[in-house]
C-alpha positions as CSV (number, residue, x, y, z in Angstrom):
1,X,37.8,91.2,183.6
2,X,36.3,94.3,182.7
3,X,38.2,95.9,179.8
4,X,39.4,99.9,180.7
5,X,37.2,102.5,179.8
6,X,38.3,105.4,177.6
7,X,37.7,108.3,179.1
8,X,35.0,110.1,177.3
9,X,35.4,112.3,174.0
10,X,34.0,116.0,174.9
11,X,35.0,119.5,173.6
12,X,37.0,120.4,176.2
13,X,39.2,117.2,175.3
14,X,39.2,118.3,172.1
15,X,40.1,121.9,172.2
16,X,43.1,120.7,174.7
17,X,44.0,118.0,172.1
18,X,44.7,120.4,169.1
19,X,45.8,123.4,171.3
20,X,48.4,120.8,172.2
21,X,49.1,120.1,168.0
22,X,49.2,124.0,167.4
23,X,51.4,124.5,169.7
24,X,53.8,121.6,168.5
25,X,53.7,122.1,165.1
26,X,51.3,125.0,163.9
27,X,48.0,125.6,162.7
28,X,48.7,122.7,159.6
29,X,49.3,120.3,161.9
30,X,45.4,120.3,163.1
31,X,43.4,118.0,161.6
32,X,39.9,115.9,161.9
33,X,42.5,112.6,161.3
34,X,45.2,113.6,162.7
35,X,42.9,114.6,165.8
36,X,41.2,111.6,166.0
37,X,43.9,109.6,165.8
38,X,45.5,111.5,168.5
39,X,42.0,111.0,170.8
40,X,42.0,107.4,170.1
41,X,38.3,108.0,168.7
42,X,36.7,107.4,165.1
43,X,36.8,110.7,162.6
44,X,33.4,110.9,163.1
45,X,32.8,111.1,166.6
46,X,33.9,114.7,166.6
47,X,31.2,116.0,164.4
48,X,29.4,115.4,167.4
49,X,31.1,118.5,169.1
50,X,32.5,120.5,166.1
51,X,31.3,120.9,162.7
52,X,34.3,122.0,161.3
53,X,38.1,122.0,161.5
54,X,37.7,125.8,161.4
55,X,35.4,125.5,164.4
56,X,38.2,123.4,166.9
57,X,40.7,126.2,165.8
58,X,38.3,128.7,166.8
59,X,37.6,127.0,170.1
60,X,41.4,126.7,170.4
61,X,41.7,130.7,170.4
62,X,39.1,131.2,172.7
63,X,41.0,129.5,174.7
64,X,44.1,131.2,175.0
65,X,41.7,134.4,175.1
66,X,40.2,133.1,178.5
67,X,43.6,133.2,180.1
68,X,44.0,136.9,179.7
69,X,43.6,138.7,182.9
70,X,40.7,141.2,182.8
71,X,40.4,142.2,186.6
72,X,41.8,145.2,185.9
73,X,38.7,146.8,184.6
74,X,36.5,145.6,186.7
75,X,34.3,148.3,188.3
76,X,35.7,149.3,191.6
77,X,39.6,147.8,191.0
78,X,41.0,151.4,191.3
79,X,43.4,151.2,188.4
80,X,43.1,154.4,185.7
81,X,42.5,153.5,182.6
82,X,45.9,154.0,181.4
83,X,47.2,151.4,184.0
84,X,44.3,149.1,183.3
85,X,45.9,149.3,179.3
86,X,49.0,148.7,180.5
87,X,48.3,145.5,182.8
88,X,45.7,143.9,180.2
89,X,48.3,144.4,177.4
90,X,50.9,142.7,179.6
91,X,48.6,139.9,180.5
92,X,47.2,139.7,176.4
93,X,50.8,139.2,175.5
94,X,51.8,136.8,177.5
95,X,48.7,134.8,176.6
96,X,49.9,135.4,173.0
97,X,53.7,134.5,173.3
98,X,52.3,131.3,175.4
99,X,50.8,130.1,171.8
100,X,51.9,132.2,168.9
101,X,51.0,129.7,166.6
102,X,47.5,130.5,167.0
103,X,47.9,134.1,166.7
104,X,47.0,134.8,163.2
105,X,43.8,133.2,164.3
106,X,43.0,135.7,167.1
107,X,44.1,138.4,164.6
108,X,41.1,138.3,163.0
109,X,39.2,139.5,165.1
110,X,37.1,137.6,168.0
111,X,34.4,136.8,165.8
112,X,31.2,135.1,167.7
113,X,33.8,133.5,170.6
114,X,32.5,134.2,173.8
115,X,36.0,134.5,175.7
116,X,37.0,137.0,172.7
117,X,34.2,139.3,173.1
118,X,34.7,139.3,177.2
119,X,37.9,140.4,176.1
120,X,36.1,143.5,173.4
121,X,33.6,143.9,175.9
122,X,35.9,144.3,179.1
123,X,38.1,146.7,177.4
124,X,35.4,149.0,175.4
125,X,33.1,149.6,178.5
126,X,36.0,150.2,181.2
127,X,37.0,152.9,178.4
128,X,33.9,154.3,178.3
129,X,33.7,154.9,181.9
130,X,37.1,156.0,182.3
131,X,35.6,159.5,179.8
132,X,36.5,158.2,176.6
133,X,33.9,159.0,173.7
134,X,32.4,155.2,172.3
135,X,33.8,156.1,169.0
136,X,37.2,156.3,170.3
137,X,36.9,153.7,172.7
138,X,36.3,151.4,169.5
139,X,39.5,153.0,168.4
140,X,41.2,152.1,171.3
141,X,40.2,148.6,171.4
142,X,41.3,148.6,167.6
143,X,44.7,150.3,168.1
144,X,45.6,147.4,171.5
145,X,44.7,144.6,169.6
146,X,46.9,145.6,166.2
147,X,49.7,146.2,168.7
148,X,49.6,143.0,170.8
149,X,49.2,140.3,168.7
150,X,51.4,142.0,166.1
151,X,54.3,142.1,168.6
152,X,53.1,138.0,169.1
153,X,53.2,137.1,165.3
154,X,57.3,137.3,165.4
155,X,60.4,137.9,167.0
156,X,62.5,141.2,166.2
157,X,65.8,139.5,168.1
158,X,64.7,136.1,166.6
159,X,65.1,137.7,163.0
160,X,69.1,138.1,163.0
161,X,71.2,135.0,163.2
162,X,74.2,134.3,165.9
163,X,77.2,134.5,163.6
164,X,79.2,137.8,163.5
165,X,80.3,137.2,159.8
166,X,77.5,138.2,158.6
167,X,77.4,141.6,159.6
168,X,80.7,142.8,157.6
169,X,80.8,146.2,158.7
170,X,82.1,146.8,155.5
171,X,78.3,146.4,154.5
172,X,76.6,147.0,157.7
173,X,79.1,149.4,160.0
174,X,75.8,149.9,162.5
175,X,75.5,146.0,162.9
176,X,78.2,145.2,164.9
177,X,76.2,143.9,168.0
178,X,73.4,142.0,165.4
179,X,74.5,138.5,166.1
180,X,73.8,139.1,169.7
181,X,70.4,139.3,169.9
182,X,69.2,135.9,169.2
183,X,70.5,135.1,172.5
184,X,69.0,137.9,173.9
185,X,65.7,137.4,172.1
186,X,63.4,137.8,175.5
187,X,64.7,140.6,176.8
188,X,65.0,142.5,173.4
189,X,61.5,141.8,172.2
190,X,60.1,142.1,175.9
191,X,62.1,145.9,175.7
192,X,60.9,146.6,172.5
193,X,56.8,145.7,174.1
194,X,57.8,148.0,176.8
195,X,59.1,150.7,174.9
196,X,56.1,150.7,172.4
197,X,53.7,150.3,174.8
198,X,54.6,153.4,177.0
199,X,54.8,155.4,173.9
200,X,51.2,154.4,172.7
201,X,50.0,154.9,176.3
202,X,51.7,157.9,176.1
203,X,50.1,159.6,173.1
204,X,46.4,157.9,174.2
205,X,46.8,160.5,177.5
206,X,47.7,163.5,175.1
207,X,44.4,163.1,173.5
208,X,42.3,162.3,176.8
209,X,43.8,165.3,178.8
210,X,43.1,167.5,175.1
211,X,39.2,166.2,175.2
212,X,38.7,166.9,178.7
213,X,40.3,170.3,178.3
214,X,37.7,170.7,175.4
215,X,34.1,169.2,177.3
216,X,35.2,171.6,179.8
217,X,35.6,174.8,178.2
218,X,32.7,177.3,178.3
219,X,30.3,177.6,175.5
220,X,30.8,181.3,173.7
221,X,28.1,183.6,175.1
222,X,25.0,183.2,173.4
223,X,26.1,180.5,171.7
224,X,23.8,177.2,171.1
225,X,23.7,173.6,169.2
226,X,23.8,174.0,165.6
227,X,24.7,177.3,165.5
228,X,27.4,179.0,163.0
């Protein structure tokens, strides 16, 4: 009788492997061992795909980057830029709160991974078009990603426990509802996304409408470039 094959080892196997692990236990939990032993495969048999631990983690975040929707700027999907923010930073967080054990990797930045820089890409050049100058397109791209996976790394509701006695309001007389938001964790922290978002959305269509009202003012009679 023919003995059962094992299915074969490839990246993708891999990357789904220690996603799985991060999201279990966290970024310590990922190993070359621990993910070998996990596979069923020899240590070794991963160098074949990945170099380094560093490298799987990498692929792991690239990963979670390719499930963000990017439709939304897609040339000809009608949405203004504002709205396209909006939706993409909806879609990024979700990604995020899916896996926030990877986060602090995708904070640093998307580095060469090519769902990552879809993601840079995508946003920058729909910002562009939209009227923005490339310098503060960058800036805009900067701001979004500081807010999104900051509001991914940890939970405001999550950071109070459920037991009244520990707001005395002896101490605390403005904490008298505290012990209720664990409970209400998702809708507080989803609120709080909200909230923030509008705001920064907000002040981002201050400075557009002040540009435009700047490109289109009149030069001063006579004047010219470079002149005092």
């Amino acid at each position: 009788m023919a003995r059962p094959r094992k299915p074969l080892l490839s990246r993708d196997r891999i990357v789904a492997t220690a996603g799985a692990l991060v999201d279990a236990e966290g970024l310590e939990a990922v190993s070359t061992r621990r993910l070998a032993a996990e596979l069923g495969v020899s240590g070794p048999s991963l160098y074949n795909h990945f170099r380094t631990k560093d490298e799987i983690l990498e692929a792991v975040a690239d990963a979670v980057s390719a499930q963000v929707d990017l439709s939304m700027f897609a040339e000809g999907d009608g949405r203004d830029w504002r709205t396209a923010l909006h939706d993409w930073a909806v879609s990024y967080r979700a990604a995020l709160t899916d896996h926030p054990n990877i986060v602090p990797v995708l904070a640093r930045g998307p580095g060469r991974r090519p769902a990552g820089l879809r993601v840079a890409d995508a946003v920058f050049g729909a910002m562009v078009r939209a009227g923005w100058p490339p310098a503060q397109a960058t800036h805009i791209g900067a701001l979004m990603r500081y807010f999104i996976t900051g509001s991914a790394l940890g939970s405001f509701a999550r950071g109070f426990v459920d037991d009244a006695t520990a707001y005395d309001p002896a101490d605390y007389p403005h904490l008298g509802q505290a012990h209720l938001l664990a409970e209400r964790r998702e809708k507080v922290d989803e609120g709080a996304f909200e909230t923030g978002l509008r705001a920064l959305l907000d002040g981002l269509a201050v400075q557009y409408e002040a540009a435009g009202a700047a490109r289109s003012r009149p030069r001063e009679e006579g004047g010219r470039p470079g002149a005092r």
